[in-house]
C-alpha positions, 0 to 999 in steps of 0.5 A, spaced: 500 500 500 502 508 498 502 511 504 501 519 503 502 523 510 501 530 509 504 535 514 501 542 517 503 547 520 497 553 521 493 549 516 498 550 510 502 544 507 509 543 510 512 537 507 509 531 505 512 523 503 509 517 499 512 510 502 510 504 499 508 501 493 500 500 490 501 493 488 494 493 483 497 490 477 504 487 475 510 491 474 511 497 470 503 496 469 501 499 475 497 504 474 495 507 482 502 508 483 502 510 475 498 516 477 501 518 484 507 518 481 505 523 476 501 527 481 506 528 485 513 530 481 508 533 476 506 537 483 513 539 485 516 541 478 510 546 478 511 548 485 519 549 483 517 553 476 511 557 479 513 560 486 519 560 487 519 557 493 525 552 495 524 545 496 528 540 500 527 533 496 529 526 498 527 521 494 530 512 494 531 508 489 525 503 493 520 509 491 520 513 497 520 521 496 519 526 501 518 533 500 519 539 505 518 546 503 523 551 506 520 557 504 523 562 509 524 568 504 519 567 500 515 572 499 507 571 500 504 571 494 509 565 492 507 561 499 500 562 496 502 560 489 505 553 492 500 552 498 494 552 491 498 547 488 500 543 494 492 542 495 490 541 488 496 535 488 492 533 495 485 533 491 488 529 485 491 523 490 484 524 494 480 522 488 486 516 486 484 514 494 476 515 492 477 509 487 482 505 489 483 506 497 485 498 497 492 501 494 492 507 498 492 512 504 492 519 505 494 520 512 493 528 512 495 531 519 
């Protein structure tokens, strides 16, 4: 199972990390872990283009991927660009959970 868990501090998304694999098909053809995948490094890459904001970002050979934002100069308007697209990347995996909540879970604290 993908285990999603999604940090907060005073409501806005600090960091998030996906562990686990989905195992809903063979591999390579996997496609839970397919669209977690996708929504999640589709949702750093805009992060990292559209606000400015610095990410510290871990990923293993194992699919393990951590991601913190580190936005202590960043201007307010880039905070707001990078929470909108952390929230629309949590939206898109909570319909992947929707559907296919056997292969994974959101963890949103």
């Amino acid at each position: 199972m993908i285990q999603v868990t999604v940090n907060r501090k005073d409501k806005q998304i600090t960091a998030f990390s996906i562990h686990g694999h989905a195992r809903s098909g063979p591999y390579g053809y996997d496609l839970v872990c397919a669209g977690v995948s996708a929504v999640s490094f589709g949702a750093i890459n805009a992060v990292m283009t559209l606000s400015e904001i610095e990410l510290e970002i871990k990923q293993s050979e194992s699919g393990n991927l951590q991601c913190e934002l580190i936005g202590e100069k960043a201007s307010q308007q880039n905070i707001r660009d990078a929470q909108l697209l952390l929230e629309g990347m949590l939206i898109s995996l909570e319909t992947i959970e929707r559907d296919y909540g056997e292969f994974i879970m959101i963890i949103d604290s």
